[in-house]
Biotite code that builds the C-alpha atoms (Angstrom):
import biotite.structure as struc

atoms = struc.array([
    struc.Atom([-0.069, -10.588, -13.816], chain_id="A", res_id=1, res_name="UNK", atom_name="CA", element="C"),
    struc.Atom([1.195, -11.482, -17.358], chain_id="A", res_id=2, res_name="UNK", atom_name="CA", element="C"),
    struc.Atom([0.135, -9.109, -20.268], chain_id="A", res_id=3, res_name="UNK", atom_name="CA", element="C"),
    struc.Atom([0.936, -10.643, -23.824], chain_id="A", res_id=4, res_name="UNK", atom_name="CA", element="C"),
    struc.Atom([0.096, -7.980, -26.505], chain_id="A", res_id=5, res_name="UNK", atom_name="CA", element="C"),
    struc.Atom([-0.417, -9.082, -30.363], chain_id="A", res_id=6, res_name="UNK", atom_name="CA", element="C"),
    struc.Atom([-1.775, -7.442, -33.220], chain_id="A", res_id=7, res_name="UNK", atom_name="CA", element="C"),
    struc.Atom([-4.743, -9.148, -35.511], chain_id="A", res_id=8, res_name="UNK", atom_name="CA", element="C"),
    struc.Atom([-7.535, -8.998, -37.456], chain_id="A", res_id=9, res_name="UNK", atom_name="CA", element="C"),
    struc.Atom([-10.435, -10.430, -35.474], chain_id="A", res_id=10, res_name="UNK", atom_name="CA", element="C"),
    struc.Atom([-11.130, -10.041, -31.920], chain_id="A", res_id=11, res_name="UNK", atom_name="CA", element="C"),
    struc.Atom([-13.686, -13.012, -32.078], chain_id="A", res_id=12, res_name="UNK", atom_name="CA", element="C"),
    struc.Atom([-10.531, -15.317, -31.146], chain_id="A", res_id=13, res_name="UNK", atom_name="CA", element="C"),
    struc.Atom([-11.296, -18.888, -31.278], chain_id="A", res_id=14, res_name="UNK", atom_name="CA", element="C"),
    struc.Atom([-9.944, -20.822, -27.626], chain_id="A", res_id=15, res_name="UNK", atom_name="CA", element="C"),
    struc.Atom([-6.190, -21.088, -27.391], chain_id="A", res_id=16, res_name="UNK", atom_name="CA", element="C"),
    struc.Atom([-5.062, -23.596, -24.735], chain_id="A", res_id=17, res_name="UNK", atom_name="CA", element="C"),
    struc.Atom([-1.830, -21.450, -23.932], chain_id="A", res_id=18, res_name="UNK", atom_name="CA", element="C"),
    struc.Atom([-0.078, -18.774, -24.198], chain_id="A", res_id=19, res_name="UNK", atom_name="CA", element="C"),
    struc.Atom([1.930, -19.471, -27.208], chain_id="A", res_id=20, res_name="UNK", atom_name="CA", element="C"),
    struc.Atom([-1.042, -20.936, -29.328], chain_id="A", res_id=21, res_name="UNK", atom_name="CA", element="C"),
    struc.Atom([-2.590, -17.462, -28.565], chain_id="A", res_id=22, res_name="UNK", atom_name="CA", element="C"),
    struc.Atom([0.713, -15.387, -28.905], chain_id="A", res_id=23, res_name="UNK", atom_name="CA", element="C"),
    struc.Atom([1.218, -17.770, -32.608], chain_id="A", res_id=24, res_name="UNK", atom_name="CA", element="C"),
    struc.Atom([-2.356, -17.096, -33.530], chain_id="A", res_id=25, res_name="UNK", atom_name="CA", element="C"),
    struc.Atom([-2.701, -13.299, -32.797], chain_id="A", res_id=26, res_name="UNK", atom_name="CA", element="C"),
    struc.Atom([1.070, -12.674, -35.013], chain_id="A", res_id=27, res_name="UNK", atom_name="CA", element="C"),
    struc.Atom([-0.451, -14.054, -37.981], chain_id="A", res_id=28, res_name="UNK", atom_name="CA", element="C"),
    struc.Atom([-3.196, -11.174, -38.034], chain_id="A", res_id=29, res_name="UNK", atom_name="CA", element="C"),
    struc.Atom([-0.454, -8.537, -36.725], chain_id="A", res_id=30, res_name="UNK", atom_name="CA", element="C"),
    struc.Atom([-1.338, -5.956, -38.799], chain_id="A", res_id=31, res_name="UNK", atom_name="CA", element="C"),
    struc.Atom([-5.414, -5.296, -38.353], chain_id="A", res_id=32, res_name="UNK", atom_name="CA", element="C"),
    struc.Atom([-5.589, -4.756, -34.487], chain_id="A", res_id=33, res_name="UNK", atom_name="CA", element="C"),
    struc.Atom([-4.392, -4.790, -31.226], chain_id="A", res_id=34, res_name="UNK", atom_name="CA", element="C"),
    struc.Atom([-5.079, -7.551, -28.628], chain_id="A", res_id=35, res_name="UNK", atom_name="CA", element="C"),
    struc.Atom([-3.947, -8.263, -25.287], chain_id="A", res_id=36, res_name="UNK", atom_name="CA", element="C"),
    struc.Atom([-4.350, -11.775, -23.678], chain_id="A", res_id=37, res_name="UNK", atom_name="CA", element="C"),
    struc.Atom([-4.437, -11.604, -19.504], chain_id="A", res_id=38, res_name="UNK", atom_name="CA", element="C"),
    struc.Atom([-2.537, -14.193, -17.841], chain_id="A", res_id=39, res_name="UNK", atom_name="CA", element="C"),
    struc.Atom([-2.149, -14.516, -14.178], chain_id="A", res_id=40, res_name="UNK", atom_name="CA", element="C"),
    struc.Atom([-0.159, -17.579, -13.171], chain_id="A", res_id=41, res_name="UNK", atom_name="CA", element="C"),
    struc.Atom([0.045, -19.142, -16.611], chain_id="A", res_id=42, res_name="UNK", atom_name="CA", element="C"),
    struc.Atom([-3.889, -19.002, -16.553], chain_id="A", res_id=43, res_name="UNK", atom_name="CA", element="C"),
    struc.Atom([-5.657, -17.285, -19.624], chain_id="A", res_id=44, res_name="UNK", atom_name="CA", element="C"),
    struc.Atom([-7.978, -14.840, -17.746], chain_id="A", res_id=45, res_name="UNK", atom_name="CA", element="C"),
    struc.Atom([-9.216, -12.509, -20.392], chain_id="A", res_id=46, res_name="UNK", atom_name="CA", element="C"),
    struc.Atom([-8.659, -10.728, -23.849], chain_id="A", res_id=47, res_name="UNK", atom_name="CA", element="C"),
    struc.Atom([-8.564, -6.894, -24.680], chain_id="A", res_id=48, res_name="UNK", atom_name="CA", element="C"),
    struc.Atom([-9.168, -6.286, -28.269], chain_id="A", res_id=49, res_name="UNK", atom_name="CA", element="C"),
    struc.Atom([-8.161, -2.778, -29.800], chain_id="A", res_id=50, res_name="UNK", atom_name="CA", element="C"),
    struc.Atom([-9.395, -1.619, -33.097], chain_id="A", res_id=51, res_name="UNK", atom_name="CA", element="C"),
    struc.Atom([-8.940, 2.112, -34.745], chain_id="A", res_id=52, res_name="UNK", atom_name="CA", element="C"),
    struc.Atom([-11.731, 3.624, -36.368], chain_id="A", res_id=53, res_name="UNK", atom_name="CA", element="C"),
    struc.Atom([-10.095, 6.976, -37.420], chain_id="A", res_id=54, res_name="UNK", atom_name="CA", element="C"),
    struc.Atom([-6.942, 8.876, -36.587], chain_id="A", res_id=55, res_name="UNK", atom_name="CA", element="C"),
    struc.Atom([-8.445, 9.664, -33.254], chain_id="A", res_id=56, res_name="UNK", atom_name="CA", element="C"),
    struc.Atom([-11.148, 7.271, -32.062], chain_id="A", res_id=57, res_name="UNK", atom_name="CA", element="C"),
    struc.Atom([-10.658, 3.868, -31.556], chain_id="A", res_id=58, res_name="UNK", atom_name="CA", element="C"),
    struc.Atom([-12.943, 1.038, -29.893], chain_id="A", res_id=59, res_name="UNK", atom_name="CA", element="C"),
    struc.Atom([-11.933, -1.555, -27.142], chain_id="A", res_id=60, res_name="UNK", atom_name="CA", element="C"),
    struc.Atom([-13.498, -4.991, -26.216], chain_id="A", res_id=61, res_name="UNK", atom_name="CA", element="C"),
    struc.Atom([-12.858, -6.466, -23.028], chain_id="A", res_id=62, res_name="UNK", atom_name="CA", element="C"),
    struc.Atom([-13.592, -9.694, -22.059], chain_id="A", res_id=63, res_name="UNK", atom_name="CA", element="C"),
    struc.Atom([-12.818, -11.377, -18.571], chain_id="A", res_id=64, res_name="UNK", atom_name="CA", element="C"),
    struc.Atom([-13.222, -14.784, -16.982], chain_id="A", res_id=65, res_name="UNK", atom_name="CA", element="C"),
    struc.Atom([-15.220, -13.754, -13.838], chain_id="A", res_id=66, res_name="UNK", atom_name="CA", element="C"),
    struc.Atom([-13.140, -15.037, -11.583], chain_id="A", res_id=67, res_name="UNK", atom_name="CA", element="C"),
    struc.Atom([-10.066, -12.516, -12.743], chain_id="A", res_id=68, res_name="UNK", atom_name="CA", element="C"),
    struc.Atom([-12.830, -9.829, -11.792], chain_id="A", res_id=69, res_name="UNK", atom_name="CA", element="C"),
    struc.Atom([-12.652, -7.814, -8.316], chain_id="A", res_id=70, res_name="UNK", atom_name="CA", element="C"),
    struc.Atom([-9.364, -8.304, -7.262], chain_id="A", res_id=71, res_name="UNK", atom_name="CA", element="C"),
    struc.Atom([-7.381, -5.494, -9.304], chain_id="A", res_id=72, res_name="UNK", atom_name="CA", element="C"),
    struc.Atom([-5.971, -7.917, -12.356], chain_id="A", res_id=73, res_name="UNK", atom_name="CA", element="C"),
    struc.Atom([-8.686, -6.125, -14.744], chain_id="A", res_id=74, res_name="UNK", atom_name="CA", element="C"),
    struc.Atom([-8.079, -2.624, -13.680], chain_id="A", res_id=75, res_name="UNK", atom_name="CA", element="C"),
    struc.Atom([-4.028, -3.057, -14.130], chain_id="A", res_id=76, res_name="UNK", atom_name="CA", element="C"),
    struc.Atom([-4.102, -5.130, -16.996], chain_id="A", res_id=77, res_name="UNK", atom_name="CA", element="C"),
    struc.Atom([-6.475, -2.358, -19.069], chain_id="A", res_id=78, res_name="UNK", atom_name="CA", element="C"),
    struc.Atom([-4.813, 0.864, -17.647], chain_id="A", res_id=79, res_name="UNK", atom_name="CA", element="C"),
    struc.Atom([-1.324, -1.013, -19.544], chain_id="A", res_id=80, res_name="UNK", atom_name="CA", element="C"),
    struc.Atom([-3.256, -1.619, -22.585], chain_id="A", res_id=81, res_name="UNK", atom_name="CA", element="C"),
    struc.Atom([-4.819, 2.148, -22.779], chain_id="A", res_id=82, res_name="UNK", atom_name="CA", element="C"),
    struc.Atom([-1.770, 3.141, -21.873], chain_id="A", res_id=83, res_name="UNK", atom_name="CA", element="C"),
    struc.Atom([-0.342, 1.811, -24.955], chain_id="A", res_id=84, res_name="UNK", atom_name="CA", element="C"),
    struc.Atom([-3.147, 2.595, -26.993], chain_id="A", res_id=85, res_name="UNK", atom_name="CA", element="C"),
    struc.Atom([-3.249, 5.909, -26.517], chain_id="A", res_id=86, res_name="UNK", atom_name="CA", element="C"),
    struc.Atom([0.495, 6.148, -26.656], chain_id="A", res_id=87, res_name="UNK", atom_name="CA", element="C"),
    struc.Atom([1.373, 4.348, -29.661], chain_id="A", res_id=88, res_name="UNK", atom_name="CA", element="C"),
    struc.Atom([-1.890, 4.839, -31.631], chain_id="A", res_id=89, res_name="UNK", atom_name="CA", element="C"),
    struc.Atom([-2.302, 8.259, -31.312], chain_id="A", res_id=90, res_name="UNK", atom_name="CA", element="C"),
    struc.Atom([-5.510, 8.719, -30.400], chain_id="A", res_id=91, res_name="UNK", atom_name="CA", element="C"),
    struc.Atom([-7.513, 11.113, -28.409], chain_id="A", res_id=92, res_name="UNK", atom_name="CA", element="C"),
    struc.Atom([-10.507, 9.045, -27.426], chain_id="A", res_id=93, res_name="UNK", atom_name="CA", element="C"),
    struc.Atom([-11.146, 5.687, -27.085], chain_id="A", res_id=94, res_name="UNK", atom_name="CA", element="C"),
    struc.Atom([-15.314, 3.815, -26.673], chain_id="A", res_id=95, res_name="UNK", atom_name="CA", element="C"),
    struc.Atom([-16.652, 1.346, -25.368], chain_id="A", res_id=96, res_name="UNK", atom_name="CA", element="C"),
    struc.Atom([-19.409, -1.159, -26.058], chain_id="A", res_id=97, res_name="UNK", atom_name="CA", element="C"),
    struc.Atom([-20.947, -2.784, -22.996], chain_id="A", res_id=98, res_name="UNK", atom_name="CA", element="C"),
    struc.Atom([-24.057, -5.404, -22.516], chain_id="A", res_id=99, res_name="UNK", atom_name="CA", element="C"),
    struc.Atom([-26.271, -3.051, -20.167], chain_id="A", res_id=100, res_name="UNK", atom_name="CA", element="C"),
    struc.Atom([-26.803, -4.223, -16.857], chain_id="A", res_id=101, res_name="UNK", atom_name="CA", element="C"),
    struc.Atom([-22.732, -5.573, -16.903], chain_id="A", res_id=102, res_name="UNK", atom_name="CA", element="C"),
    struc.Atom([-22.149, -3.197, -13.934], chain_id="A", res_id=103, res_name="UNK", atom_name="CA", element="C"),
    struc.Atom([-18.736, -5.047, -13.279], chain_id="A", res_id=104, res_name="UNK", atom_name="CA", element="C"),
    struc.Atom([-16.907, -3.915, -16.532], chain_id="A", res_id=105, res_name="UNK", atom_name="CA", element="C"),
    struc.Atom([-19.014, -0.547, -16.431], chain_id="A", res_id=106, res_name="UNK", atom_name="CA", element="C"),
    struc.Atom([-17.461, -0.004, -12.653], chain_id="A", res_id=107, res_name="UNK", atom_name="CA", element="C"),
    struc.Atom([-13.727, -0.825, -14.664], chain_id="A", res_id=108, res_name="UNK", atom_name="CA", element="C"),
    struc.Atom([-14.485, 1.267, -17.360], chain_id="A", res_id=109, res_name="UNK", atom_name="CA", element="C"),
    struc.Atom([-15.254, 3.817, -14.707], chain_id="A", res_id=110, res_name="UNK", atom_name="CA", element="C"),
    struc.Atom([-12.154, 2.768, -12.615], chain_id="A", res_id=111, res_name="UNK", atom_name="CA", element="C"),
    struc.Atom([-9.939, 4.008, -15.414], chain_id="A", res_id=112, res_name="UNK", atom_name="CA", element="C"),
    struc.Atom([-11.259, 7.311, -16.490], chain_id="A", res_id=113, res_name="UNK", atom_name="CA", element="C"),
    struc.Atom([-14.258, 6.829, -18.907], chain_id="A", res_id=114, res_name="UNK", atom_name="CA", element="C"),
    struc.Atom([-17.672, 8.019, -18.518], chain_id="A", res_id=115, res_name="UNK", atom_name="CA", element="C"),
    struc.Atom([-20.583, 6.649, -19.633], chain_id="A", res_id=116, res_name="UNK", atom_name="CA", element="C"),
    struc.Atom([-22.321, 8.238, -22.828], chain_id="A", res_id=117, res_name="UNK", atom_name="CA", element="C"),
    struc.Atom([-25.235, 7.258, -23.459], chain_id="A", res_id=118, res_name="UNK", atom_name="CA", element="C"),
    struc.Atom([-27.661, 3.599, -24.260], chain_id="A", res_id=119, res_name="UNK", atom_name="CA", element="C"),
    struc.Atom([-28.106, 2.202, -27.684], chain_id="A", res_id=120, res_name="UNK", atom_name="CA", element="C"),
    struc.Atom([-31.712, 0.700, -27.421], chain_id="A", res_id=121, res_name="UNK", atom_name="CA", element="C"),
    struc.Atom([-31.892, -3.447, -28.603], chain_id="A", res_id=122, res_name="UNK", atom_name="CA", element="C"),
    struc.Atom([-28.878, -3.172, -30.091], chain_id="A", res_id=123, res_name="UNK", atom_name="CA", element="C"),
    struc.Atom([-27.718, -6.679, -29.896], chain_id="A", res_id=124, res_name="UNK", atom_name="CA", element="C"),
    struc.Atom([-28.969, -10.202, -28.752], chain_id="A", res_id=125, res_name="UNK", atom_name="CA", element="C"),
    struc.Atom([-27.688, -12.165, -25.936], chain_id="A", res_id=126, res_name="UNK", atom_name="CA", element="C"),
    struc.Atom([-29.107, -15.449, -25.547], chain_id="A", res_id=127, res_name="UNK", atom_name="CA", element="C"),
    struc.Atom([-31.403, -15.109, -28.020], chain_id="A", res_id=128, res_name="UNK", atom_name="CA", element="C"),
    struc.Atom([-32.923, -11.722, -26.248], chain_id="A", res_id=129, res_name="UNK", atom_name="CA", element="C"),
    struc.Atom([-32.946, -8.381, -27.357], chain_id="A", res_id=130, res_name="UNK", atom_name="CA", element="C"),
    struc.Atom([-30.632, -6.917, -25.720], chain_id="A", res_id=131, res_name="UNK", atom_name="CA", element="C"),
    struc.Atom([-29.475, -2.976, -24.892], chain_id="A", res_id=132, res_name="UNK", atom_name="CA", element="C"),
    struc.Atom([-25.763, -1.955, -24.619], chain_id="A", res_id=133, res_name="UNK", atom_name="CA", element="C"),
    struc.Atom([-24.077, 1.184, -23.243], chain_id="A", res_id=134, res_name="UNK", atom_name="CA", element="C"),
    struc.Atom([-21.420, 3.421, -24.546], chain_id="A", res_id=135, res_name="UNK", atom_name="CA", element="C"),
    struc.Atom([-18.555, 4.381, -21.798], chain_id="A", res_id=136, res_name="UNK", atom_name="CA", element="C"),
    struc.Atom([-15.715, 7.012, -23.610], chain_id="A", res_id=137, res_name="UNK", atom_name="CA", element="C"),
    struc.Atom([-12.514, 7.666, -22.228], chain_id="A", res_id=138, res_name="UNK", atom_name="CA", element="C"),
    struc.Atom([-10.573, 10.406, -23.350], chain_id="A", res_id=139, res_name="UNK", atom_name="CA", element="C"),
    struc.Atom([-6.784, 10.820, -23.562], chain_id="A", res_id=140, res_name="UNK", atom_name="CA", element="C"),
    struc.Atom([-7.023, 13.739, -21.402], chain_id="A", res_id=141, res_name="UNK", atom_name="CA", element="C"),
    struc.Atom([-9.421, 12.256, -18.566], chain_id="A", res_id=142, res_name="UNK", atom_name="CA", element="C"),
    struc.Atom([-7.179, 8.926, -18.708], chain_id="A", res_id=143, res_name="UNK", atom_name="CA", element="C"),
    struc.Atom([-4.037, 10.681, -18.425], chain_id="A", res_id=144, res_name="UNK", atom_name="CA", element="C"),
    struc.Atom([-5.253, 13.079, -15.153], chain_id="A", res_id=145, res_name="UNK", atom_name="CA", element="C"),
    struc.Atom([-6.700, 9.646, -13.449], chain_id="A", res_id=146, res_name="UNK", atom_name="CA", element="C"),
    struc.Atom([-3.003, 8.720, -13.469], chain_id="A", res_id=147, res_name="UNK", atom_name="CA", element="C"),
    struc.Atom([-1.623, 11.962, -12.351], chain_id="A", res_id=148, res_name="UNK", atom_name="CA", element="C"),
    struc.Atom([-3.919, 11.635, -9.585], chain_id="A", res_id=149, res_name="UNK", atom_name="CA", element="C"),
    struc.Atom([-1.988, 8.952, -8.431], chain_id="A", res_id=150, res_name="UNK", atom_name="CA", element="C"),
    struc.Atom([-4.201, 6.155, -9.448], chain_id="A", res_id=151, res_name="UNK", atom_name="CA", element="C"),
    struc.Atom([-0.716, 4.368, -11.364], chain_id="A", res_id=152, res_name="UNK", atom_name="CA", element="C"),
    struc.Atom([-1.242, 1.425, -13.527], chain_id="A", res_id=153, res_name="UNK", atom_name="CA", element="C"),
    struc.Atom([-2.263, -0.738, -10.038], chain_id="A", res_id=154, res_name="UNK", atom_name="CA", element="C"),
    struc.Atom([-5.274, 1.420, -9.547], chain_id="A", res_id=155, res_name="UNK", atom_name="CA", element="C"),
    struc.Atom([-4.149, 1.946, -6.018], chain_id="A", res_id=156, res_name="UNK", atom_name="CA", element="C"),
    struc.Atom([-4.076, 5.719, -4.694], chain_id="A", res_id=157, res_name="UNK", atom_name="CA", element="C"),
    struc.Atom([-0.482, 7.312, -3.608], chain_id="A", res_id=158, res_name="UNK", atom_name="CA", element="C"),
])
């Protein structure tokens, strides 16, 4: 597993073939966000976008090729970016914005500490439908006593 971590201003990223065009295009935008790009074997497997909202909530997007799901890559790769988020940012809390019925990224988000808040009804559109989401929260606290419960960055129990 390969982590690169950028900062920039958008995390609607148009396609980057490899890892430099994406490490050249995020630099340019350093200074508005956060973004990780998963690699695993020189393959682009996902993004995880970072943005602050105040001096103690921020918001993070994840987004994963499915077949970098169930096999530990996403769980590792976004304990080392909350990790850093919460260490270098400062913040106490971070949320979440998932497409409901995405039980894959909800079971991650759950993985790593956060807890799921609540539903906003037809928030968004997907495909043209209407579409709820749900709000997952992870606090600094919660994350940090997942990993003194041995869960590491691996997500694998001591």
């Amino acid at each position: 597993l390969h982590l690169t971590q950028c900062r920039g201003e958008s995390f609607f990223v148009l396609p980057v073939p490899t890892e430099d065009d994406f490490v050249h295009f995020m630099v340019t935008r350093w200074d508005k966000q956060k973004s990780w790009a998963v690699y695993l074997g020189g393959e682009l497997g996902g993004l995880i976008t970072f943005e602050r909202f105040t001096d103690w909530l921020g918001t993070a997007h994840i987004v994963l090729k499915p077949d970098f799901q169930g096999k530990g890559i996403a769980v590792q790769a976004c304990r080392t970016a909350v990790a850093e988020m919460f260490e270098t940012e400062g913040l106490g809390k971070l949320e979440f914005t998932v497409l409901a019925g995405n039980l894959a990224i909800g079971s991650l988000l759950t993985n790593i500490g956060a807890v799921r808040e609540g539903t906003r009804r037809e928030h968004t559109k997907r495909g043209g439908v209407v579409t709820d989401v749900w709000e997952y929260g992870l606090t600094k606290t919660a994350f940090s006593q997942g990993l003194n419960l041995g869960e590491g960055l691996t997500g694998a129990s001591k």
